[in-house]
DRENDO-74397 format. One record per atom (N, C-alpha, C): x, y, z; atom name; residue in one letter. Coordinates in nm, 4 decimals, padded with zeros to 6 digits, m for minus. Last residue first. Layout:
<sevos>
@x = X | y = Y | z = Z | atom = CA | res = a;
...
</sevos>
This chain:
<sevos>
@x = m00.7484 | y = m03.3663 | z = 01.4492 | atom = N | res = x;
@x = m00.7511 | y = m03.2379 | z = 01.5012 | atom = CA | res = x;
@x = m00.7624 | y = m03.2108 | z = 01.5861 | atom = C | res = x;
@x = m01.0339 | y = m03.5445 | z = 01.2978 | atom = N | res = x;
@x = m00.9100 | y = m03.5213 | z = 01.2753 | atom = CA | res = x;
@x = m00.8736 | y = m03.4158 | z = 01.3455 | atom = C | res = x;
@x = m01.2982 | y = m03.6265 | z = 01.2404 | atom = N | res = x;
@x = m01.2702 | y = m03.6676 | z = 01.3873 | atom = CA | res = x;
@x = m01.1357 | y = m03.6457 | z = 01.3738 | atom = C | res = x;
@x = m01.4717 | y = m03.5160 | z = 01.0304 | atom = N | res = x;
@x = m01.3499 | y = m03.6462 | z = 00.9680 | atom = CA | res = x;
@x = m01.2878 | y = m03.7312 | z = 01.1145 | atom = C | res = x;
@x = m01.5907 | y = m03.3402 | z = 01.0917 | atom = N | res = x;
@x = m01.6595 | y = m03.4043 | z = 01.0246 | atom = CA | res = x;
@x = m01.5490 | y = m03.5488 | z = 01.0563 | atom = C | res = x;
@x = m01.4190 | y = m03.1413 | z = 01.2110 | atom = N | res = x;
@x = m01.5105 | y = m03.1658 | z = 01.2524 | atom = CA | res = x;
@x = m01.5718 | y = m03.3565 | z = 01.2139 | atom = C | res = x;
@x = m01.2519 | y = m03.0996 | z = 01.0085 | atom = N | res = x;
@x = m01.2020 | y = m03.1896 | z = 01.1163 | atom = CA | res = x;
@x = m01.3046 | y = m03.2364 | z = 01.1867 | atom = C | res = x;
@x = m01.4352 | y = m02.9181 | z = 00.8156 | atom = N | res = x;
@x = m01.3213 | y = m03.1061 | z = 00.7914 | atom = CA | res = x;
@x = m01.3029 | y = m03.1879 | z = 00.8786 | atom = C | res = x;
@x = m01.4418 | y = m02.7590 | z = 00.9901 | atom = N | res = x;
@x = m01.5599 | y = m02.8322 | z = 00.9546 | atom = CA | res = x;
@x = m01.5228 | y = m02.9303 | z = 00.8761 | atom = C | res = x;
@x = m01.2174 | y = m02.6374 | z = 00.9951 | atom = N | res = x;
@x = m01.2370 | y = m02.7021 | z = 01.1171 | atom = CA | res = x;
@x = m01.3315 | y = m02.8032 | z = 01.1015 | atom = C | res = x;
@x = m01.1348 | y = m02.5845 | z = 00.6428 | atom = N | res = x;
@x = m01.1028 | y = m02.6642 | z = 00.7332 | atom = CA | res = x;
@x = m01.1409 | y = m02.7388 | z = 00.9125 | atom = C | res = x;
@x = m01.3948 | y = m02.3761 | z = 00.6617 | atom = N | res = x;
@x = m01.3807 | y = m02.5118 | z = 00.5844 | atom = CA | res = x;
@x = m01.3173 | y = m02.6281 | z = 00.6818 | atom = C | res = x;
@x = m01.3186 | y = m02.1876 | z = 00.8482 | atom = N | res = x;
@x = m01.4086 | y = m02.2683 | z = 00.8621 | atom = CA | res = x;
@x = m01.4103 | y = m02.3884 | z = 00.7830 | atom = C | res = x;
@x = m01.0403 | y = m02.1367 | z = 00.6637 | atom = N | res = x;
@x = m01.0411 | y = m02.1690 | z = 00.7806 | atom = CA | res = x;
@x = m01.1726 | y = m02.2420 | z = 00.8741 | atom = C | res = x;
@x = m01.1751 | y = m02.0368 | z = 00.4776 | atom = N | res = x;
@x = m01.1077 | y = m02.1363 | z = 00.4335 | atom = CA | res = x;
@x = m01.0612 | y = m02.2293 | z = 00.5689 | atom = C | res = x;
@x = m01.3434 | y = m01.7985 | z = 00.5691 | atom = N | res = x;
@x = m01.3942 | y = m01.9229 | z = 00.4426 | atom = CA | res = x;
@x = m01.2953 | y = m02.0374 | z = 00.4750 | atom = C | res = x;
@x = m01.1021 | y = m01.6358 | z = 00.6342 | atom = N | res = x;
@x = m01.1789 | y = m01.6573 | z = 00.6846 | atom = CA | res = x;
@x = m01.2531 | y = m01.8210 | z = 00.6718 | atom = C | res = x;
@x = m00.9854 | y = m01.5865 | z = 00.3693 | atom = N | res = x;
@x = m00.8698 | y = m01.6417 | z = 00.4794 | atom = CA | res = x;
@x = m01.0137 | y = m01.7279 | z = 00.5567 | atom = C | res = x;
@x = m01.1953 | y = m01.4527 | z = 00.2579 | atom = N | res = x;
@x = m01.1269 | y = m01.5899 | z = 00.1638 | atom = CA | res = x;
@x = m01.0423 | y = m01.6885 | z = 00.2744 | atom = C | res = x;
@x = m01.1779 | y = m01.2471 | z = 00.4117 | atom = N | res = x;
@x = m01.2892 | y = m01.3324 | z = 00.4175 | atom = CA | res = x;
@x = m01.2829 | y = m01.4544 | z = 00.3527 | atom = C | res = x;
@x = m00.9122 | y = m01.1156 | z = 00.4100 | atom = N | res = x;
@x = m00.9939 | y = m01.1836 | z = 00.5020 | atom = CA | res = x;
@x = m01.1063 | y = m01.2953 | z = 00.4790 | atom = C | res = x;
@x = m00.9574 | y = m01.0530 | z = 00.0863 | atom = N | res = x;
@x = m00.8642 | y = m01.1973 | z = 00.1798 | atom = CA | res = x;
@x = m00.9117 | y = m01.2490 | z = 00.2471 | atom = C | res = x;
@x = m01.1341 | y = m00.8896 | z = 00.1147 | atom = N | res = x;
@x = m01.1903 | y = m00.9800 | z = 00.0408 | atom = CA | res = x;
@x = m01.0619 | y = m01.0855 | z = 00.1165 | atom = C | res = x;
@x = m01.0074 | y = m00.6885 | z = 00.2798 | atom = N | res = x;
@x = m01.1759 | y = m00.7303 | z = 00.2718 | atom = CA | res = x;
@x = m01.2091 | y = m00.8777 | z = 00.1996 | atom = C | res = x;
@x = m00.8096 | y = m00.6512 | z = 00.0710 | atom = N | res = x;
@x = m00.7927 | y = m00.6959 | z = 00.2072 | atom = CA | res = x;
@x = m00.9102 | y = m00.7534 | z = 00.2549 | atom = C | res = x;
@x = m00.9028 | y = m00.4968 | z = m00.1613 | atom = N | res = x;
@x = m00.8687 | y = m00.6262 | z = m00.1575 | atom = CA | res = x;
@x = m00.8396 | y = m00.6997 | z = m00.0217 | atom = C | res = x;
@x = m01.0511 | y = m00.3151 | z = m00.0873 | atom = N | res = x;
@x = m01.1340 | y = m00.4052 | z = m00.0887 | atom = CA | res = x;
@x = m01.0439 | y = m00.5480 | z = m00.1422 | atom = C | res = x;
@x = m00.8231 | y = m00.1739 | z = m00.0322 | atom = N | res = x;
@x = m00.9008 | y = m00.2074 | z = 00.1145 | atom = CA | res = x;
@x = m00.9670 | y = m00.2644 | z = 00.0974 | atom = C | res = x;
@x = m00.7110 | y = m00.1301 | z = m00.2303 | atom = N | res = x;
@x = m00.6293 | y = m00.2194 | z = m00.1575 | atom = CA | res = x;
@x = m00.7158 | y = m00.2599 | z = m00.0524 | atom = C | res = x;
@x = m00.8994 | y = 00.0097 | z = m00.4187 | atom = N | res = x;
@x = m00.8344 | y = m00.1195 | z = m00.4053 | atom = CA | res = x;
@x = m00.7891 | y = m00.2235 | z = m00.3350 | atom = C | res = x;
@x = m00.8524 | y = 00.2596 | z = m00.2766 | atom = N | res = x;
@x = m00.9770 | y = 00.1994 | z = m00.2387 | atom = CA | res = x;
@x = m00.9628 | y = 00.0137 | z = m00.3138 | atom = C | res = x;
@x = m00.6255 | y = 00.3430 | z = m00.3273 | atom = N | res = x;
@x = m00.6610 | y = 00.3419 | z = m00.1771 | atom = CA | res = x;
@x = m00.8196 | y = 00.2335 | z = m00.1817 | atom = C | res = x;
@x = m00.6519 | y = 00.3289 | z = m00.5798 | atom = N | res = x;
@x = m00.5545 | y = 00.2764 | z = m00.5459 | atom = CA | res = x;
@x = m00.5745 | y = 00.2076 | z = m00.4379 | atom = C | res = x;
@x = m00.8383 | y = 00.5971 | z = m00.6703 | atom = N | res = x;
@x = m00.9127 | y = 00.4361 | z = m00.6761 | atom = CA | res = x;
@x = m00.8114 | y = 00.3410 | z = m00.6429 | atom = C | res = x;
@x = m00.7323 | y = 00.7927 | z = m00.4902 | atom = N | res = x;
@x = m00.8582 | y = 00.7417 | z = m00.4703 | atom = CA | res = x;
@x = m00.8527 | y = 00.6013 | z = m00.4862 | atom = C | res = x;
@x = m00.3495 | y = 00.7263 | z = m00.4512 | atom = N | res = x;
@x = m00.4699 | y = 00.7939 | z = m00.5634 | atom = CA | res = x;
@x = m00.5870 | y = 00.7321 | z = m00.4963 | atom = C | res = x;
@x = m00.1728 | y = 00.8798 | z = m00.2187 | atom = N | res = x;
@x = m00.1916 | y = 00.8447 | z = m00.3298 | atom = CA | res = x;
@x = m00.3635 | y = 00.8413 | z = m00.3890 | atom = C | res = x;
@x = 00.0841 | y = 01.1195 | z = m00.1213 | atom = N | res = x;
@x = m00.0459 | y = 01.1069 | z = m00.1035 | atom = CA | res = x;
@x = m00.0456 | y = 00.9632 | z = m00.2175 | atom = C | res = x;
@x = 00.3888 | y = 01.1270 | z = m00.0504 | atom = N | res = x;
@x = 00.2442 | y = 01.2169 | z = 00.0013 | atom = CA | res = x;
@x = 00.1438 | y = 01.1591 | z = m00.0180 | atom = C | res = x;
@x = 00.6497 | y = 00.9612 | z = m00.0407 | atom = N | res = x;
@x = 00.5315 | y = 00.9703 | z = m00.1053 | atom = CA | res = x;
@x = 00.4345 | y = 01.0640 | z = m00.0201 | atom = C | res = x;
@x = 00.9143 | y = 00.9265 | z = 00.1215 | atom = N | res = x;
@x = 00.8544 | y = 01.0691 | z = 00.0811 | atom = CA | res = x;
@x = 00.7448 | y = 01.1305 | z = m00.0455 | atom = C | res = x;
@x = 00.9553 | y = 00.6813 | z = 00.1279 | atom = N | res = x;
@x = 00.9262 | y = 00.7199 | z = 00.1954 | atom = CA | res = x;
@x = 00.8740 | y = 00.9016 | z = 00.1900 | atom = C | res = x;
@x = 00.9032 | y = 00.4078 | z = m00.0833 | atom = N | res = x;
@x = 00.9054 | y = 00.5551 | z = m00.0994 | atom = CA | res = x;
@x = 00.8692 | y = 00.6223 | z = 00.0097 | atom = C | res = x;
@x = 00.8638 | y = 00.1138 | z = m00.0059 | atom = N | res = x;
@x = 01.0599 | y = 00.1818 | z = m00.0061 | atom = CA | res = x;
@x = 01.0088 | y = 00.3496 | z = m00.0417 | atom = C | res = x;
@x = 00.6158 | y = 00.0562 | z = 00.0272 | atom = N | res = x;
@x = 00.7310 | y = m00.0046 | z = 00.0939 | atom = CA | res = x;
@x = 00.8257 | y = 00.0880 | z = 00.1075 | atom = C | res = x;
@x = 00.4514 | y = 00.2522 | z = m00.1683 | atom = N | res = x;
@x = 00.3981 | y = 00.2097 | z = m00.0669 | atom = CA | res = x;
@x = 00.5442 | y = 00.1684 | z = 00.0563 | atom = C | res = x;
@x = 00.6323 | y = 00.1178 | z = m00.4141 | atom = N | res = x;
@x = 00.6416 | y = 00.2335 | z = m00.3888 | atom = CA | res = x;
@x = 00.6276 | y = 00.2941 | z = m00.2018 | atom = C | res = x;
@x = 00.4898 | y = m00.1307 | z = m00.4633 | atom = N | res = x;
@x = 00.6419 | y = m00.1082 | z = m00.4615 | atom = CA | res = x;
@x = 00.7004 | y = 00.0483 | z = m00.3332 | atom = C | res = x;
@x = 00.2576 | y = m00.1660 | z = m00.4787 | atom = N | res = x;
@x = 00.3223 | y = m00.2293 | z = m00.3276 | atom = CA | res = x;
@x = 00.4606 | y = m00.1660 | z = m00.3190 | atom = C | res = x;
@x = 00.2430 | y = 00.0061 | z = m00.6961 | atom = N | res = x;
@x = 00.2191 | y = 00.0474 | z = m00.5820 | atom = CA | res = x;
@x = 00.2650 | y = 00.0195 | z = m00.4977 | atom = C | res = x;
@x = 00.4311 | y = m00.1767 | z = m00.9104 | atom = N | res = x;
@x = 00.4566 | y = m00.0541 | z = m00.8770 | atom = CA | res = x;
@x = 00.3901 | y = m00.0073 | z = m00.7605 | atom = C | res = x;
@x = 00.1908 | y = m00.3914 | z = m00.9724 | atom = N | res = x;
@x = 00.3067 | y = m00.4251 | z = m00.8630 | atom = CA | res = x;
@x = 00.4105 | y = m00.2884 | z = m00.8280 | atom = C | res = x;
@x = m00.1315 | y = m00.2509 | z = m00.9234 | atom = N | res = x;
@x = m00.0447 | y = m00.2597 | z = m01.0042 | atom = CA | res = x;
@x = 00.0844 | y = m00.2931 | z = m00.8751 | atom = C | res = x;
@x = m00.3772 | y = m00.4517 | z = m00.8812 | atom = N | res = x;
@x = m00.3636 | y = m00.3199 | z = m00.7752 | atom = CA | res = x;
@x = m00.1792 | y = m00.3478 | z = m00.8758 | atom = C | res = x;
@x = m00.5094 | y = m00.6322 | z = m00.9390 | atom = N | res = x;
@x = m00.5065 | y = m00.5368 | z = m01.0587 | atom = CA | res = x;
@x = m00.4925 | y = m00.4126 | z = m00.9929 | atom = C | res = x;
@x = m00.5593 | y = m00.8888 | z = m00.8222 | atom = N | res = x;
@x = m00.6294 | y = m00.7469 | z = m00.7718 | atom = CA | res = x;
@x = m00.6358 | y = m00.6473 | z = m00.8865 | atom = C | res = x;
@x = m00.4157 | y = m01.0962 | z = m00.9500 | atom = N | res = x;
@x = m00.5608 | y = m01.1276 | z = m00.8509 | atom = CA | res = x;
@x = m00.6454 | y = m01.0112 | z = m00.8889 | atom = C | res = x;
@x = m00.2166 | y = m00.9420 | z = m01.0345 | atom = N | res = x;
@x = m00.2866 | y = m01.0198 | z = m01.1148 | atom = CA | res = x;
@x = m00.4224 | y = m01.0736 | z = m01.0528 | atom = C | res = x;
@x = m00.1050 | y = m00.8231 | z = m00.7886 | atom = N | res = x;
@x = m00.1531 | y = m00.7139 | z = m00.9303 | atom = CA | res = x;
@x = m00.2339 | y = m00.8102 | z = m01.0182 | atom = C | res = x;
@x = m00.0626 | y = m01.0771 | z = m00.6702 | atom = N | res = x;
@x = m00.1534 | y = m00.9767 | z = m00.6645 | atom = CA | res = x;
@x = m00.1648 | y = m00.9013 | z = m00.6902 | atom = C | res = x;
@x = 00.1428 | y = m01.1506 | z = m00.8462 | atom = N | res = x;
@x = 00.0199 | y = m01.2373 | z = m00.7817 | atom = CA | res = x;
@x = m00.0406 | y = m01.1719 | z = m00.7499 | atom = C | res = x;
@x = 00.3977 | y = m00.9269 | z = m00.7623 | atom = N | res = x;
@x = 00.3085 | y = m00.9681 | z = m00.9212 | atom = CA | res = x;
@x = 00.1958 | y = m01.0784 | z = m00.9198 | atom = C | res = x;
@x = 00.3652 | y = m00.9621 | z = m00.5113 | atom = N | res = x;
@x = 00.3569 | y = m00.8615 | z = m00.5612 | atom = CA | res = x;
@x = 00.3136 | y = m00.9002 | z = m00.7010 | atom = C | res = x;
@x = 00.5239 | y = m01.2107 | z = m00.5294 | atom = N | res = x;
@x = 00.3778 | y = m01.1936 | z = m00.4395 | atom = CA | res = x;
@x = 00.3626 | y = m01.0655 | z = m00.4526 | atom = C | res = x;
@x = 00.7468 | y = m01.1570 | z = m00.6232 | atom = N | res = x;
@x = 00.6921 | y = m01.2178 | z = m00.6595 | atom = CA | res = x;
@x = 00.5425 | y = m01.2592 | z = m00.6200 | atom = C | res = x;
@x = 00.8530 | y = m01.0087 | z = m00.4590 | atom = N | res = x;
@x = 00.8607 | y = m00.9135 | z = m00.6068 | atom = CA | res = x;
@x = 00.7432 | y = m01.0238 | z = m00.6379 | atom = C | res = x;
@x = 00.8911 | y = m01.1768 | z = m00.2077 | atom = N | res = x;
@x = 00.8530 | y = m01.0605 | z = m00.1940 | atom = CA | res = x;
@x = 00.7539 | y = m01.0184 | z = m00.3148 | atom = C | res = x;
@x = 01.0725 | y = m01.3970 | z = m00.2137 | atom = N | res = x;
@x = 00.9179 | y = m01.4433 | z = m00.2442 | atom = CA | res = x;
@x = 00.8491 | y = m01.2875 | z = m00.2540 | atom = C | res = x;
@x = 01.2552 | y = m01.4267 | z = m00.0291 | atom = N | res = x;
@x = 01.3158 | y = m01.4228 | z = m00.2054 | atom = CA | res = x;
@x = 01.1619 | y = m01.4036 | z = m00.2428 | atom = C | res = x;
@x = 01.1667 | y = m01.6287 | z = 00.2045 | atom = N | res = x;
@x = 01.2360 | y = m01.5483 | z = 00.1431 | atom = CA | res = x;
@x = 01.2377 | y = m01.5819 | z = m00.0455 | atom = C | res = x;
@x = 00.7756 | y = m01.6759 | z = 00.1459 | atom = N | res = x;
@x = 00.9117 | y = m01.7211 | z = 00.2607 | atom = CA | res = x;
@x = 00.9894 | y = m01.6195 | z = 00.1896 | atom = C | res = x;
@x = 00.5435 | y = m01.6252 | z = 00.0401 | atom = N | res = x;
@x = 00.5525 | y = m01.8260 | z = 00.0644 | atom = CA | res = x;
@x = 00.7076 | y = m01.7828 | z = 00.1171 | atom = C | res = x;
@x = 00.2535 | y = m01.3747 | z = 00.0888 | atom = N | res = x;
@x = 00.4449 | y = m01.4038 | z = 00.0773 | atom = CA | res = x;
@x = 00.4622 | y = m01.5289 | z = 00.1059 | atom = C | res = x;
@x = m00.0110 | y = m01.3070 | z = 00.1468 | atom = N | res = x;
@x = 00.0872 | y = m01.3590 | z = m00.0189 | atom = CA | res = x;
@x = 00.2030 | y = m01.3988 | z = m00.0003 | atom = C | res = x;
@x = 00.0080 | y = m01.2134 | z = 00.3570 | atom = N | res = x;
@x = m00.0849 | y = m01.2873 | z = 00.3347 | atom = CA | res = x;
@x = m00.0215 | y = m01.3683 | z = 00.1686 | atom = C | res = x;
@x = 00.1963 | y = m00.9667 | z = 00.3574 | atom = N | res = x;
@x = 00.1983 | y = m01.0739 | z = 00.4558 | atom = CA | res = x;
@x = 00.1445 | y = m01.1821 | z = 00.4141 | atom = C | res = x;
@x = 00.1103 | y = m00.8287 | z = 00.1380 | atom = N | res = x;
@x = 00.1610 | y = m00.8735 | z = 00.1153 | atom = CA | res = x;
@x = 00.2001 | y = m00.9879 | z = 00.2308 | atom = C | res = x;
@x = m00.1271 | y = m00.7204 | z = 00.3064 | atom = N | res = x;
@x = m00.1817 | y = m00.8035 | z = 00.1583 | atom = CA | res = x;
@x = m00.0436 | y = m00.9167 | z = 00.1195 | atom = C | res = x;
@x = m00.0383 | y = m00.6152 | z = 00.4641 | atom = N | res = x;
@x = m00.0864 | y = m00.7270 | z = 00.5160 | atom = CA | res = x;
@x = m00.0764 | y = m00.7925 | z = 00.4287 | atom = C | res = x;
@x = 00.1064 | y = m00.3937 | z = 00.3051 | atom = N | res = x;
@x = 00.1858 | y = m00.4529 | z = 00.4196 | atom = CA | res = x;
@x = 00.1063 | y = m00.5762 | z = 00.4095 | atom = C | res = x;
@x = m00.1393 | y = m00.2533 | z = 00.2180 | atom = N | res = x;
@x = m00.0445 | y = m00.3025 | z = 00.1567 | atom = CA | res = x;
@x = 00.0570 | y = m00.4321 | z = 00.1935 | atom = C | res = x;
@x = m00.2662 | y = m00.1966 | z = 00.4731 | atom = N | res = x;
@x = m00.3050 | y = m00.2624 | z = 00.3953 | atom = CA | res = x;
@x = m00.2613 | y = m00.3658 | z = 00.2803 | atom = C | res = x;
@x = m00.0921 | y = 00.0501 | z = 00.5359 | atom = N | res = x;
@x = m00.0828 | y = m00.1216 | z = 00.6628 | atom = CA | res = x;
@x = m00.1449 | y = m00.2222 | z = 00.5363 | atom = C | res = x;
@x = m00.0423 | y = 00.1915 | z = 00.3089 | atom = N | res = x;
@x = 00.0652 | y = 00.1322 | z = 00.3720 | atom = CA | res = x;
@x = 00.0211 | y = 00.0160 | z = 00.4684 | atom = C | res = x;
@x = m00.3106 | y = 00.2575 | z = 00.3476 | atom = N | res = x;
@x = m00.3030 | y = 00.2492 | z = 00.2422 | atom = CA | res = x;
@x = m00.1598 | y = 00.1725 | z = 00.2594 | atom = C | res = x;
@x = m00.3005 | y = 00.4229 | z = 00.5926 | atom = N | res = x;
@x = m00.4211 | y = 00.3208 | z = 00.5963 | atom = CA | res = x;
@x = m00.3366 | y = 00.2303 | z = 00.4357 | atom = C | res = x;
@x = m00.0959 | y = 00.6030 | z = 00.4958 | atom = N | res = x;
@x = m00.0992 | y = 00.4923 | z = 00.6273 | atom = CA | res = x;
@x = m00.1856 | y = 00.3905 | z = 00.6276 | atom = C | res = x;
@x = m00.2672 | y = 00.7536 | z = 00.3933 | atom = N | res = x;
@x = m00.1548 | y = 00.6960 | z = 00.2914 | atom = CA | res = x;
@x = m00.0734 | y = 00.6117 | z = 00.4277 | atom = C | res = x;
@x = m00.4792 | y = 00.8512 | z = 00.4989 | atom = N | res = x;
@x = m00.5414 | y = 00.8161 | z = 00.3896 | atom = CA | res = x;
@x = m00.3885 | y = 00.7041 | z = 00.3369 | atom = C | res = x;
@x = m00.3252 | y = 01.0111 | z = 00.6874 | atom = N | res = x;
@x = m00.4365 | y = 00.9224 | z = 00.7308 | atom = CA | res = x;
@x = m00.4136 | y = 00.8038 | z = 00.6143 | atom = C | res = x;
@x = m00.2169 | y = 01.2303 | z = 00.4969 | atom = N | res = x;
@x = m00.1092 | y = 01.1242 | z = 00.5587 | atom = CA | res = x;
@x = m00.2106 | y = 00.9623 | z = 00.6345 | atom = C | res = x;
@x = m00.4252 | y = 01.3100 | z = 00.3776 | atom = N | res = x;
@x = m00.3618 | y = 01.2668 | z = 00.2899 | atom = CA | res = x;
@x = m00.2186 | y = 01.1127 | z = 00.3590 | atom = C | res = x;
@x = m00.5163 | y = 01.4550 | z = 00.6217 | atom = N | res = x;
@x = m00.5785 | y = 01.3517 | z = 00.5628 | atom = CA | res = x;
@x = m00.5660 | y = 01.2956 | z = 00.4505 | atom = C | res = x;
@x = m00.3226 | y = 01.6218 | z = 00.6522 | atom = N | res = x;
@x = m00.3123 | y = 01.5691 | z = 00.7622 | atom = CA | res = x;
@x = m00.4295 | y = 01.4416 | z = 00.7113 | atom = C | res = x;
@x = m00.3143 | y = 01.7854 | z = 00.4562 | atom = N | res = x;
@x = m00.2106 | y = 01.7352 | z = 00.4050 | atom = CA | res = x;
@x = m00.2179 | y = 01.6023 | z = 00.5686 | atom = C | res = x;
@x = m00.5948 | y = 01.9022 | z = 00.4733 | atom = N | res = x;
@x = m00.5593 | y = 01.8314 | z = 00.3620 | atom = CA | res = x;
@x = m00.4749 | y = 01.7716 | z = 00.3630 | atom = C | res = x;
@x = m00.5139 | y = 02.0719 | z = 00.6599 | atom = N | res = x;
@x = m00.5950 | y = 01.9515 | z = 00.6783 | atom = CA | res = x;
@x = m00.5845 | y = 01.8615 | z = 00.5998 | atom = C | res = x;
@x = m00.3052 | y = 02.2422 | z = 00.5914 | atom = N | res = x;
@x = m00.2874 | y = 02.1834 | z = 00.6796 | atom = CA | res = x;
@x = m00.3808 | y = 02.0745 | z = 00.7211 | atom = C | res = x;
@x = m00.5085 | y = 02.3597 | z = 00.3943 | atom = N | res = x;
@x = m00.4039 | y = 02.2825 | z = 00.3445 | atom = CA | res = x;
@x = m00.3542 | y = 02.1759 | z = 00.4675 | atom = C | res = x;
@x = m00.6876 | y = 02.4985 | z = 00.5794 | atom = N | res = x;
@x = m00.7380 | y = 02.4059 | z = 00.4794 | atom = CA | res = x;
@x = m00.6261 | y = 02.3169 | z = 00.4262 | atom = C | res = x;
</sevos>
């Protein structure tokens, strides 16, 4: 039982690390920009800038919290689809405009 537990804690805190990772891919405008796309999205998300923190440089985190994990995945969910949105916009600009 523990040995499962601790094997779906590591699942659970990987999923929770790529997520993190992207969110911040998707936020970052270049160097020096890191801390600072971190506090943009604690303010978007209200996924606190301590998680991304931690998530990155704590390598001997175990586990983290339900509603953390489940944050980050509906904040990704929601990029995408903002990423998504924005990208049809634009072709359907070009579309329209004969630009592209």
């Amino acid at each position: 039982m523990i040995r499962q537990r601790a094997l779906i804690s590591a699942q659970v805190l990987a999923e929770a690390r790529a997520w993190a990772n992207e969110l911040t891919s998707l936020e970052i405008e270049g160097p020096g920009d890191l801390e600072p796309a971190w506090r943009r999205l604690e303010n978007r998300y209200g996924i606190p800038y301590s998680t991304f923190w931690s998530l990155k440089y704590r390598t001997e985190l175990k586990s983290i919290w339900a509603d953390l994990h489940l944050m980050l995945k509906l904040a990704v969910e929601h990029e995408r689809s903002r990423r998504a949105a924005q990208l049809s916009h634009h072709k359907f600009v070009e579309t329209v405009t004969g630009k592209g």
